[in-house]
N, C-alpha and C positions, 0 to 999 in steps of 0.2 A: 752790501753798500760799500762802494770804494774809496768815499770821501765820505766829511763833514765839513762844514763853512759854520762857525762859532762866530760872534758878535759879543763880545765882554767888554761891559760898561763899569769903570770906577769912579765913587762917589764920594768927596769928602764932607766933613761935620760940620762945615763954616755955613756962614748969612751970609748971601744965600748960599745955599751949596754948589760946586760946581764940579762939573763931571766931563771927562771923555774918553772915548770907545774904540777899542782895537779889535781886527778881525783877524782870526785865529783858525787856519786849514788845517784838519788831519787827515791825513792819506793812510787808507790802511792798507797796507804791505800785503799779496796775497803768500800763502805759503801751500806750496803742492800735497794735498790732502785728499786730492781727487786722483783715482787712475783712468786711465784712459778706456773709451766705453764702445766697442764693437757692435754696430747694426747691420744684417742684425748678431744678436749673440752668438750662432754658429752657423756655418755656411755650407752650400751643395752648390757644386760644379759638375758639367760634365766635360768633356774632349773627344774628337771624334780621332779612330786610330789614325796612322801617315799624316797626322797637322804638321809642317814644319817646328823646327827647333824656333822656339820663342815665339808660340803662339798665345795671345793671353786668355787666361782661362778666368780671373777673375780679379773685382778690382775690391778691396778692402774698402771697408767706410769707418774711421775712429773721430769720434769726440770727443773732447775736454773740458771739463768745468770751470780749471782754474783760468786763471789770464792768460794772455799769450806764453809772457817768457817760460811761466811753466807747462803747457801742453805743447803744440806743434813744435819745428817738425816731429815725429813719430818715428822710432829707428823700428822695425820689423825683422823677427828672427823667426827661422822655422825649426821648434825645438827638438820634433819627433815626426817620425815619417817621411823624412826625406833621406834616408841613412845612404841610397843610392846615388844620389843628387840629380835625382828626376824632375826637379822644380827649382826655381828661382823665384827671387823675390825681390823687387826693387825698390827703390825709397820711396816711391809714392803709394807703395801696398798695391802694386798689380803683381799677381801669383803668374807666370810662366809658365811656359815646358822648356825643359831642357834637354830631351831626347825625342825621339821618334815614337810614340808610344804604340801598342799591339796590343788587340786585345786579347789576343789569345795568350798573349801571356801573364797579364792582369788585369781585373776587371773593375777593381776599387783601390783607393790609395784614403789614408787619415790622415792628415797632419795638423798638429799641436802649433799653433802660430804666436807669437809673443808680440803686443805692441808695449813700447818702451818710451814716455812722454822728457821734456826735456826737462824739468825739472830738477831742485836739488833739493833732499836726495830723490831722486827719479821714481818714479810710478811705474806699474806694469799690470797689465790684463793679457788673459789669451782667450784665443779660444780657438775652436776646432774647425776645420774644413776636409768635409766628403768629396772626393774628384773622382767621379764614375767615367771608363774606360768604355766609349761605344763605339760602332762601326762604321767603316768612314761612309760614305753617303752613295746609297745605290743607286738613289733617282735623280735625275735630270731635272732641274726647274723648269716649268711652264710658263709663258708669258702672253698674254693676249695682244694682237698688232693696235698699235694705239695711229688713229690718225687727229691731227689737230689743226683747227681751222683760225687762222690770226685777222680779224678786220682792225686795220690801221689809218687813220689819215697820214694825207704825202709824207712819207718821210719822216713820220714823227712816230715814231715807235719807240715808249719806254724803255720797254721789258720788263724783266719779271717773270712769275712761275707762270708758264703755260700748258702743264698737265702733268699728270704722274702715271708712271710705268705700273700697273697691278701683272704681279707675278706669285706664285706660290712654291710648294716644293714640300714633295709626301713622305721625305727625312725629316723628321718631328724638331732635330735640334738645327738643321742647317741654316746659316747664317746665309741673305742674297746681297751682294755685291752688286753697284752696278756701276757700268765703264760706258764711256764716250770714244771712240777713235780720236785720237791728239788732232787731225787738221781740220776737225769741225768747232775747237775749243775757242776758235776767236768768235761764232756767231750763238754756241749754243752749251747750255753748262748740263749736266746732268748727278744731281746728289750720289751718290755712292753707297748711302744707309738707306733712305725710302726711296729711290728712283724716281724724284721731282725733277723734271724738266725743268732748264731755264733758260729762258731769250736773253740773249744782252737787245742792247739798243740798236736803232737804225737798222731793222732788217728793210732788206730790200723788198721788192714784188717778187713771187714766184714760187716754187715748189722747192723745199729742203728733202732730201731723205737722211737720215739721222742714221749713223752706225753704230748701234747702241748691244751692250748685250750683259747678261747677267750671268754671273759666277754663286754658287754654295763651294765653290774652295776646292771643286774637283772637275766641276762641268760646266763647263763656258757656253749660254747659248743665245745665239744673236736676236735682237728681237726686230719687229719690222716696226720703226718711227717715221711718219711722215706728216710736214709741216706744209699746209698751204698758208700763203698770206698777199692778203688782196690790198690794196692802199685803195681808200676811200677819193671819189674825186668830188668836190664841191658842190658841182653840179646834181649828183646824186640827192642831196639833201635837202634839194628844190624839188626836186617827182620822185619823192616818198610816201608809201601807202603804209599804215599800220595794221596787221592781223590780231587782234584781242582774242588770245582764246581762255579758256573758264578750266578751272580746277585745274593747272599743269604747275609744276616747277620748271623754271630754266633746268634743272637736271635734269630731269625726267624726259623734257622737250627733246635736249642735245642729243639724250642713250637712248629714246626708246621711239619719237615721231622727228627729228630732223629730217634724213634721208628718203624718210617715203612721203611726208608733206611738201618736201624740195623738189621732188619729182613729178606730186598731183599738181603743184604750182607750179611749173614746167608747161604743162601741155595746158592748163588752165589760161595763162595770160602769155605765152610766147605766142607773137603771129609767126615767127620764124625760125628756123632750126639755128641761125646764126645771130639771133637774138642772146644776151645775157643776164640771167639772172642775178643781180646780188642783194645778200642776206646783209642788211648793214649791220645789224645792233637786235640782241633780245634783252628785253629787264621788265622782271615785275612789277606789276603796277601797286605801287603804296597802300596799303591797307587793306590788298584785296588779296585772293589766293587765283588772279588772272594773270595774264603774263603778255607783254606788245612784243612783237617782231617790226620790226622796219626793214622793208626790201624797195629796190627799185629795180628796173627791167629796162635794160641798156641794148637799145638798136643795132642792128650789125653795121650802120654809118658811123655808129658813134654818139648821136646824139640818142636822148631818153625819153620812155615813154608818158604822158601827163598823167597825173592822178587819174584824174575825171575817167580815162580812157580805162584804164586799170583799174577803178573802182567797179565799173561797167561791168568788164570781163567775170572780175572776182564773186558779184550778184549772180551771175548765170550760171557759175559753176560752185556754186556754196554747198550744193549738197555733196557734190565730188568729193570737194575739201572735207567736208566733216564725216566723210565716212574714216579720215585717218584721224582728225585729230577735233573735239567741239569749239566751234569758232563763238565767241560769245560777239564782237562787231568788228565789221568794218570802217576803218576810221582815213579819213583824209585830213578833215578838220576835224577835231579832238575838244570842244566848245563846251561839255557838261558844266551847268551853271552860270554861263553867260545869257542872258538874257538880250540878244540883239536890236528885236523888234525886227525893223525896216533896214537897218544895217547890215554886215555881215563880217561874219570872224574869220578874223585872221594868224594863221598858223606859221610860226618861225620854230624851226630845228633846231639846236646849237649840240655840238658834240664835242665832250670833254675830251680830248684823244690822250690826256696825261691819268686818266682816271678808268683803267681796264677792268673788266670782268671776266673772270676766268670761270668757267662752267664746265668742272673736269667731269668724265664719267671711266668708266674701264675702255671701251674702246673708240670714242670722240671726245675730243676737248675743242671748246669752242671761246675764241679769247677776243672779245669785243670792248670798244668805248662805250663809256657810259653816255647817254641822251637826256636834252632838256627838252622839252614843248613849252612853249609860250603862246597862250592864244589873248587876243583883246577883238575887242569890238569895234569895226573902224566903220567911217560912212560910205 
């Protein structure tokens, strides 16, 4: 307890008696009683041989009990085991190299570590760390070509993460690195530690290829990124048909039935080779383990094809489709629960194009607006 807050009341003997009350703080002083406590208690590192000089091998973690002024900062000494000065150690407790190390000419190092709190008179713990000498790294990382597909309305593209790079590497300790080429850095960012992709904003229409490539600190290998991104046009959102299919994830959809259901739906509902298909938006439907696609099918004029027509098509060739993927229905108007009678419902799209979906898998990522359906019953 660091404080107390007292209230003392004096009363004197008189008719009536009268009294009043002063408040009385006591601050208790901490005094350094605590030393400083290593997590955990003793440490293993390794280094792979030829790392450069100041490579860090490992970062200290010290806590203190007492109050500030007596624990942090932490001065760090290395009391034993570094007689050579093969290690460094800096004031934040990250451990170094400070030569080139080989394993063939040592394969283990101990060193006795001293943390030292600020206090008066000062505190001290130590404790021990194993830095095991391995080889530097014989294999090559692998990377799987990642392609990723961006649906946007005009011009309105947040950004944000649009997939991540999966790489491996059969050197048990090598650390993957990964790099961007600098003249792609004003449209596209790439993490360094897990290889997440990132869009900034305003991408335009069109095809990115991404110069991307991952390092373990000896072998540099380029991976193949490449970015489609299609801008939604308005008109789209008027002759949109929904696919409902039964038991899939959007994950599972994008890695494992996208490319071959794109293709059965291809020769399904194109009347022409210079027809275009577009995938606008997938998202699960709420409560269920089904999932809606919305696509619409763009004339080689220009203009789109109508529901009605493409509902048509889709009925004739349903058994096509579900040999790749189980279609649970097809939806134009979307009305479960409306109760029309003699009316008929009516169906309005709205797409949030500030609210994206990223549906990453190892080799597709597919980055879409989220979608409303409103249906009412009109006369």
């Amino acid at each position: 307890i660091s404080g107390y807050s007292l209230v003392i009341q004096a009363r004197d003997s008189g008719t009536p008696p009268l009294s009043s009350s002063v408040t009385v703080n006591v601050d208790i002083s901490d005094v350094n009683d605590n030393s400083p406590v290593f997590t955990p208690a003793n440490y293993t590192a390794v280094i792979q041989e030829n790392k450069p000089v100041g490579t860090s091998i490992l970062q200290l973690v010290v806590t203190d009990k007492d109050s500030f002024h007596n624990g942090p900062p932490f001065t760090f000494t290395i009391l034993t085991g570094n007689e050579e000065e093969e290690f460094t150690l800096d004031p934040h407790g990250v451990l170094r190299s400070a030569v080139i190390f080989k394993h063939m000419v040592a394969t283990e190092y101990v060193l006795c570590v001293q943390a030292k709190d600020s206090g008066k008179p000062q505190q001290v713990s130590h404790t021990y760390v194993q830095v095991r000498v391995i080889e530097e790294s014989i294999h090559k990382p692998t990377a799987i070509p990642l392609e990723i597909f961006i649906v946007t309305m005009e011009d309105d593209f947040p950004g944000g993460v649009i997939g991540k790079i999966h790489a491996t590497d059969q050197d048990v300790y090598d650390v993957l690195t990964y790099t961007l080429k600098s003249e792609q850095k004003s449209l596209f960012k790439v993490n360094s530690h897990d290889g997440k992709i990132i869009a900034l904003g305003g991408l335009d229409n069109g095809k990115y290829v991404l110069n991307v490539s991952v390092s373990d600190g000896r072998f540099q290998v380029p991976i193949d990124v490449v970015v489609h991104v299609e801008q939604l046009l308005q008109e789209m959102l008027q002759n949109t048909v929904t696919i409902r299919f039964e038991n899939v994830s959007p994950e599972d959809f994008v890695g494992l039935h996208m490319h071959g259901f794109r293709r059965t739906l291809r020769n399904a509902v194109l009347s022409q080779k210079q027809d275009s298909l577009h995938i606008i938006s997938i998202q699960p439907v709420a409560g269920s383990n089904q999932l809606d696609m919305l696509f619409a099918v763009q004339m080689h004029n220009g203009g789109f094809y109508k529901p009605a027509y493409l509902i048509q098509k889709l009925t004739n060739a349903r058994r096509h489709l579900e040999n790749v993927i189980r279609i649970s229905a097809i939806l134009e108007k979307n009305c479960s629960g409306l109760d029309c009678q003699e009316q008929h419902c009516e169906q309005s799209l709205s797409i949030d194009s500030h609210s994206l979906m990223t549906y990453s898998t190892a080799r597709i990522s597919f980055v879409c607006p989220r979608f409303y359906r409103n249906v009412r019953c009109m006369c």
